[in-house]
Residue frames as qw, qx, qy, qz and C-alpha x, y, z in Angstrom:
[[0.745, -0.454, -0.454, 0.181, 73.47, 103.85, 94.17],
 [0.237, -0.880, -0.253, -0.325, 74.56, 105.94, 96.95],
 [0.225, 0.314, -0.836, 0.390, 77.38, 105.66, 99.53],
 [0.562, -0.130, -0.817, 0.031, 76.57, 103.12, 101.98],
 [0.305, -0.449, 0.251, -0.802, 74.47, 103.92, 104.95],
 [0.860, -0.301, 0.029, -0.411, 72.31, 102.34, 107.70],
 [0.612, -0.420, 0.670, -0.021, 73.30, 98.59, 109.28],
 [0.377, -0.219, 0.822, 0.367, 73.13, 96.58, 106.59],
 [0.706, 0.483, -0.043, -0.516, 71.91, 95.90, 102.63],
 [0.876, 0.209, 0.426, 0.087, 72.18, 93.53, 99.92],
 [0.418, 0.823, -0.198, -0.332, 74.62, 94.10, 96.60],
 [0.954, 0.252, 0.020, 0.159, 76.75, 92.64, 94.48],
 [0.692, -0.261, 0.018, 0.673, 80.72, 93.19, 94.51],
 [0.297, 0.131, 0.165, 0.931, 80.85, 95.59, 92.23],
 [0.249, -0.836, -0.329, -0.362, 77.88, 97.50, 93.62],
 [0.660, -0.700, -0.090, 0.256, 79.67, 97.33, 97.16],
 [0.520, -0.132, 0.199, 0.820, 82.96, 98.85, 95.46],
 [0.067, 0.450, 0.158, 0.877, 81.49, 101.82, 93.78],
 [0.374, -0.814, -0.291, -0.337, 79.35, 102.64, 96.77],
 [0.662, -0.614, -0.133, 0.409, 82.26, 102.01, 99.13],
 [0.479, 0.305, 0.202, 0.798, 84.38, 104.62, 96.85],
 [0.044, -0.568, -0.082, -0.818, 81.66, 107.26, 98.31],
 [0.588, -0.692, -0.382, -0.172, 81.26, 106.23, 101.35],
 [0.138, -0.895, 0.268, -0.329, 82.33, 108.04, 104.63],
 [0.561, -0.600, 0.516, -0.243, 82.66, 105.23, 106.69],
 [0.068, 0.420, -0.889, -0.170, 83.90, 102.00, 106.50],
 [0.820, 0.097, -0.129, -0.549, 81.76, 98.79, 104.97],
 [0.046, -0.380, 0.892, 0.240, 82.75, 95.26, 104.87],
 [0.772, 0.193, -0.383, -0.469, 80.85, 92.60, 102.43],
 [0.289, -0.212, 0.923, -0.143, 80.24, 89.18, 103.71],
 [0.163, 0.247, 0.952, 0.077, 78.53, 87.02, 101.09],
 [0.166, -0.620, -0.595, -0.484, 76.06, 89.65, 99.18],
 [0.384, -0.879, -0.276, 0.057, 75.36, 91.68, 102.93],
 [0.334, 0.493, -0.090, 0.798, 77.09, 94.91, 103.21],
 [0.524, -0.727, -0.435, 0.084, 77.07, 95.76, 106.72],
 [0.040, 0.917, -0.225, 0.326, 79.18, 99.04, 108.91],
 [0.766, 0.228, -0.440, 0.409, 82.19, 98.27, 110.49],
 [0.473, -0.743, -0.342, 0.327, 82.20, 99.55, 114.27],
 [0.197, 0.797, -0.317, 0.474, 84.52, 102.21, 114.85],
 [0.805, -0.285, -0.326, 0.405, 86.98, 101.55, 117.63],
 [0.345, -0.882, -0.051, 0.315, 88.21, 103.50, 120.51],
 [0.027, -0.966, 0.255, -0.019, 90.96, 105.64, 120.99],
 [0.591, -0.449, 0.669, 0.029, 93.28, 102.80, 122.68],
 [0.774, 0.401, 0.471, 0.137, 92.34, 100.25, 119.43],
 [0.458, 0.874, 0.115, 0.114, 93.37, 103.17, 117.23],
 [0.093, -0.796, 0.598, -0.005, 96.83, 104.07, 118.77],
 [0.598, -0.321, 0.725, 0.114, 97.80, 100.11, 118.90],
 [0.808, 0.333, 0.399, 0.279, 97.11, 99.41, 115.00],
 [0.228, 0.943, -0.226, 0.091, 99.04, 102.75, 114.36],
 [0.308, -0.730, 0.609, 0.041, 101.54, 101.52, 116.35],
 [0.802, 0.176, 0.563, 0.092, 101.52, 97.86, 114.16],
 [0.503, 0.830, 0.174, 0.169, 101.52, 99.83, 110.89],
 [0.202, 0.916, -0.301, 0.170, 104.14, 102.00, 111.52],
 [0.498, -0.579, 0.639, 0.095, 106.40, 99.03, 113.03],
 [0.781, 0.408, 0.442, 0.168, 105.65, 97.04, 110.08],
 [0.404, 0.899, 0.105, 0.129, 106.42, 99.92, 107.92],
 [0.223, -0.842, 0.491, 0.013, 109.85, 100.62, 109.46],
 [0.644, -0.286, 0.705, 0.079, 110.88, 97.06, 109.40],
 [0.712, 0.315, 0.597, 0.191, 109.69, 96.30, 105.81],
 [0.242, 0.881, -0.304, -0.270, 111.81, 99.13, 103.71],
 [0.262, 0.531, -0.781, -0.199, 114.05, 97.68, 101.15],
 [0.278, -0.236, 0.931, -0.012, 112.38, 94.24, 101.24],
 [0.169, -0.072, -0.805, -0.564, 110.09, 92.50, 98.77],
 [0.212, -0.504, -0.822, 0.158, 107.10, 93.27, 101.25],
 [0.189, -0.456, -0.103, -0.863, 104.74, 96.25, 101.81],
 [0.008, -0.287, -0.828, 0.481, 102.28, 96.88, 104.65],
 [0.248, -0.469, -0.393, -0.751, 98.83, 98.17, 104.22],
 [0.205, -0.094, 0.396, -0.890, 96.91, 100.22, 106.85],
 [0.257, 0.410, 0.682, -0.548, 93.16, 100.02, 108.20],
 [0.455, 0.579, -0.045, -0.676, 92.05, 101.65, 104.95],
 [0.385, 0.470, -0.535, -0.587, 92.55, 99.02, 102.78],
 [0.861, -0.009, 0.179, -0.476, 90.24, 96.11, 101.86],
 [0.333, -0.084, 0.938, 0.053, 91.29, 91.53, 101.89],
 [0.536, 0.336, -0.460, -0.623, 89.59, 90.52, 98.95],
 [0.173, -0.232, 0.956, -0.045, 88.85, 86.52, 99.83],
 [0.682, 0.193, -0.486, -0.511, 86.94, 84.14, 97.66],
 [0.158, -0.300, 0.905, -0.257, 86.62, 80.70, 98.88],
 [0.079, 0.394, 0.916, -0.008, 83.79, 77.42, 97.99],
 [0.041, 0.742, 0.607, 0.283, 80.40, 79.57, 97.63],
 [0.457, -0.738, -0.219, 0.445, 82.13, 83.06, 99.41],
 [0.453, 0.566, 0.030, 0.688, 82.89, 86.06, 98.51],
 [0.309, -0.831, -0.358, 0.294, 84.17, 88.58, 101.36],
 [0.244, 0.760, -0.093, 0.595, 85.51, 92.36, 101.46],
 [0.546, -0.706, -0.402, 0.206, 87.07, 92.95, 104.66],
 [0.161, 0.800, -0.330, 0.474, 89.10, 95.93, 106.45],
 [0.823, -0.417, -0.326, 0.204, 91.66, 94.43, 108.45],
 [0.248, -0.934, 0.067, 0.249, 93.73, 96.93, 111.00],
 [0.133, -0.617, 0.688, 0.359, 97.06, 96.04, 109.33],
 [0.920, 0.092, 0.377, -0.061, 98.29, 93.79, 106.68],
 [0.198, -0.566, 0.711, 0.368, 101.57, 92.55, 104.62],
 [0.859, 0.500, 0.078, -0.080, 101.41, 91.62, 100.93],
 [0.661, -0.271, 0.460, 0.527, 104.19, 90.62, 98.88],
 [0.002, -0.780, 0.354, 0.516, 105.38, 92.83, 96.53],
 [0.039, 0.159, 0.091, 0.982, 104.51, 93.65, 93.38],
 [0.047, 0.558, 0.673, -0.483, 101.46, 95.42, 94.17],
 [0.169, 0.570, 0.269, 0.758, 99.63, 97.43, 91.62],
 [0.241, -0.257, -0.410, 0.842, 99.20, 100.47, 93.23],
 [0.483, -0.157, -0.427, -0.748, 95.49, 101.28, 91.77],
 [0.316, -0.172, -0.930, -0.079, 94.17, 98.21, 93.43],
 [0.411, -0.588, -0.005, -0.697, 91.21, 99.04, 95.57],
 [0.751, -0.509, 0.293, -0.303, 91.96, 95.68, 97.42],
 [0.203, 0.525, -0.826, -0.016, 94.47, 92.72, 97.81],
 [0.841, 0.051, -0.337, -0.421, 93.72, 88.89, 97.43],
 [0.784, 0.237, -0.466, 0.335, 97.26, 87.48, 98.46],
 [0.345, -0.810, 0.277, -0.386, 97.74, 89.06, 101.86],
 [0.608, 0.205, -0.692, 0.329, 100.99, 87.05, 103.78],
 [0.192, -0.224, -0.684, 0.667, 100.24, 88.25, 107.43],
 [0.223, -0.607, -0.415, -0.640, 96.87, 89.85, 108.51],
 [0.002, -0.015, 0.568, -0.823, 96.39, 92.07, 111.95],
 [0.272, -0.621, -0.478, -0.558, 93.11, 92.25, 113.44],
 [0.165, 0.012, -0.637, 0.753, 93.01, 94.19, 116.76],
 [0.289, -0.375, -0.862, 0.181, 90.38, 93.31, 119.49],
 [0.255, -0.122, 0.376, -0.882, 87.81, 95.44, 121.32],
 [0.341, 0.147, 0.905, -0.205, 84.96, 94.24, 122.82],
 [0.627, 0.389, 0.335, -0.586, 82.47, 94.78, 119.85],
 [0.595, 0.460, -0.636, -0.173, 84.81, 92.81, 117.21],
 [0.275, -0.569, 0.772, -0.070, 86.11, 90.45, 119.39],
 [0.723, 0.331, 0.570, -0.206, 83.44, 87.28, 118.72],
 [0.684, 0.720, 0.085, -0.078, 83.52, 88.50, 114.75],
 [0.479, 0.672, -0.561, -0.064, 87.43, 88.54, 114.17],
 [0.324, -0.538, 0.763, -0.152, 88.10, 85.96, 116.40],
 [0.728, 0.233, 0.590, -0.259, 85.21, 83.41, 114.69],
 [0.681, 0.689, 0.226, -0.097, 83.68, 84.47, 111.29],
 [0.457, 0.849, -0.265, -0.022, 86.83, 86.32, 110.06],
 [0.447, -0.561, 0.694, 0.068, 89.31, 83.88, 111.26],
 [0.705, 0.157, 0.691, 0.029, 87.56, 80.94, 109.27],
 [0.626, 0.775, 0.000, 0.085, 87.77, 83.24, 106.09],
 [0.073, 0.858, -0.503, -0.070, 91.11, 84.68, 106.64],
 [0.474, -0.577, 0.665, -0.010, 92.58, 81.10, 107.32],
 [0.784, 0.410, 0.461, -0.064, 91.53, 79.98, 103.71],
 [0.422, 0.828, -0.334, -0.156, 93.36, 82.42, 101.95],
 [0.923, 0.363, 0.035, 0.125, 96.13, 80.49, 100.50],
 [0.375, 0.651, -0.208, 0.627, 98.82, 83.20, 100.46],
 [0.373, -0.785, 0.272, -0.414, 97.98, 84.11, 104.17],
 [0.691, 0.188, -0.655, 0.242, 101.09, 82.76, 106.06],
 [0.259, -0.240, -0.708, 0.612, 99.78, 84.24, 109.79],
 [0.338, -0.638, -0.485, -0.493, 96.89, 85.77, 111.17],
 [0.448, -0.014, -0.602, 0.661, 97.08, 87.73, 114.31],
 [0.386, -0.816, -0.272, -0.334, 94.72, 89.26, 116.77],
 [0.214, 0.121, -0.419, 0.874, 96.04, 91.89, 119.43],
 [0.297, -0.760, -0.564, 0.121, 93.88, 92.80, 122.42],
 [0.103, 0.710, 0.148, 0.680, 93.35, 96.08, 122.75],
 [0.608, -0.679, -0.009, -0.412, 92.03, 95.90, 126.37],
 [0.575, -0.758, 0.307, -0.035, 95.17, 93.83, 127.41],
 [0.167, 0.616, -0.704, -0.311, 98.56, 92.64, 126.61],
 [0.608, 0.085, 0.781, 0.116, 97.93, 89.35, 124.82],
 [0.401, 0.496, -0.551, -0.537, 98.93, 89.05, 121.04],
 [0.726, 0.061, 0.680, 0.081, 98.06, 85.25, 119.53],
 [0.262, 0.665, -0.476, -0.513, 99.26, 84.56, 116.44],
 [0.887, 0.255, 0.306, -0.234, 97.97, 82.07, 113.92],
 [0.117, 0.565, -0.689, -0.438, 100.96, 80.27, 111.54],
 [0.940, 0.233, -0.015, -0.247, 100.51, 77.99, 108.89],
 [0.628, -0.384, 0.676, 0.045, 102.09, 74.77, 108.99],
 [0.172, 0.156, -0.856, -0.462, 102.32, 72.28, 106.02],
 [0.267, -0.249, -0.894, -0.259, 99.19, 70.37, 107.42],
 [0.247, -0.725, -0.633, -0.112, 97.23, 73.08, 109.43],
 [0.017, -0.814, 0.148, -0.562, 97.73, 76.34, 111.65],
 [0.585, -0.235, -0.581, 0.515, 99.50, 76.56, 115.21],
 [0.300, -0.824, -0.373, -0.302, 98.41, 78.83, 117.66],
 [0.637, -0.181, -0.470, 0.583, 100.49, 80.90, 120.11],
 [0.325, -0.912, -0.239, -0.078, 99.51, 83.22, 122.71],
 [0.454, 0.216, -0.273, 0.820, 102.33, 85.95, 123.79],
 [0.396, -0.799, -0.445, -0.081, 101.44, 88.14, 127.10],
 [0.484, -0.762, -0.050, 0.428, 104.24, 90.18, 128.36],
 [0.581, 0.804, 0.123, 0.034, 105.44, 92.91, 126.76],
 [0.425, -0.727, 0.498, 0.207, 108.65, 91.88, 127.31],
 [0.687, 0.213, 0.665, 0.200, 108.01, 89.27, 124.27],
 [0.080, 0.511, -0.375, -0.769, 108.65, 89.34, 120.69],
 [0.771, 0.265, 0.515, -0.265, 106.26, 88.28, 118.02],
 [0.456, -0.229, 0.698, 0.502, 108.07, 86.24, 115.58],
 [0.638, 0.660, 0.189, -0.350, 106.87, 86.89, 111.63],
 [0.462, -0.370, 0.670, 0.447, 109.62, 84.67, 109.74],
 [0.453, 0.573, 0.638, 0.242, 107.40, 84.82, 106.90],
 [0.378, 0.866, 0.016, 0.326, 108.36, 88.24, 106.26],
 [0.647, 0.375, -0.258, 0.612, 111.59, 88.41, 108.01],
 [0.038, 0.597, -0.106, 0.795, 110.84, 90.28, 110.66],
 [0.413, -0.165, -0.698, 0.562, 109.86, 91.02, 114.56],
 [0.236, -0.653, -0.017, -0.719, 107.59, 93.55, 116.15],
 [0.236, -0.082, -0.757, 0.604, 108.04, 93.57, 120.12],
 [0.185, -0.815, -0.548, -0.029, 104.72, 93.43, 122.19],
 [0.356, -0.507, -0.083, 0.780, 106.55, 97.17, 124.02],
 [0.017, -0.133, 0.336, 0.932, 106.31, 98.65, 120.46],
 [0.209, -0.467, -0.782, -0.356, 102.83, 97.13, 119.66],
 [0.387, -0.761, -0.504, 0.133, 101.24, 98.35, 123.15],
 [0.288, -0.230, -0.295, 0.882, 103.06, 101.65, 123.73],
 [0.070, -0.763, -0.516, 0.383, 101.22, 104.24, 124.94]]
């Protein structure tokens, strides 16, 4: 098999992992369909850098890690199997460092433009908010300052919208803070 090309094909997991090993761009597997993953502007691309690399400052010396845009959620669930590439995410430590993807993700970024928005706000919310391990789920607009952030509760998820980037977006589930100012700078 080839690296992955065109809009979308059929394969099995481990077909979609050795083709996505040679592919240029980026795939994600939903249930058997291997489809391309948009690319995203310029603006999308400076605000999950700027997520990553506040994560990454904030989570030295602590029993957490962040992973970047390059690295695939593994999530299994009733008759489901996806592969996704979310812009940011925070496992818990250890972490083999081989893995090609991570099952147990604790916080998951997904940042907005308008040809994801519908798909991470819908399809990949209702997977991501199965994972067990995932203790928040967060979607940053790209196109303006509004961060919502999904947290699990003991008997379901709460929902809170932050808009001024005077705010700070709590993440007690790994100890930490990332102001909207550091999220949205320019």
């Amino acid at each position: 098999m080839s690296a992955i090309s065109g809009e979308h094909f059929f394969a099995t997991p481990s077909a979609y992992l050795a083709a996505e090993e040679l592919s240029e761009g980026k795939n994600e597997y939903v249930d058997g369909v291997v489809f391309a993953r948009p690319g995203g502007t310029v603006r999308h691309s400076e605000i999950s850098g700027n997520i990553s690399s506040g994560l990454d400052a904030r989570l030295r010396r602590t029993n957490f890690r962040s992973c970047g845009c390059d690295f695939r959620v593994h999530l299994t669930y009733e008759f489901h199997e996806r592969f996704y590439y979310p812009d940011a995410s925070v496992v818990q430590l250890p972490i083999d460092g081989h893995a090609l993807f991570v099952e147990n993700p604790t916080v998951i970024f997904e940042v907005l433009s308008p040809s994801t928005e519908r798909f991470d706000n819908e399809e990949k919310k209702d997977a991501y908010l199965r994972c067990e391990s995932l203790q928040a789920y967060v979607l940053v607009h790209s196109e303006r300052v509004e961060v919502t952030i999904y947290t699990r509760r003991v008997d379901g998820w709460d929902a809170t919208i932050y808009n001024e980037t005077t705010d700070t977006l709590p993440l007690p589930c790994i100890e930490c803070e990332l102001p909207l100012s550091e999220i949205y700078e320019e």
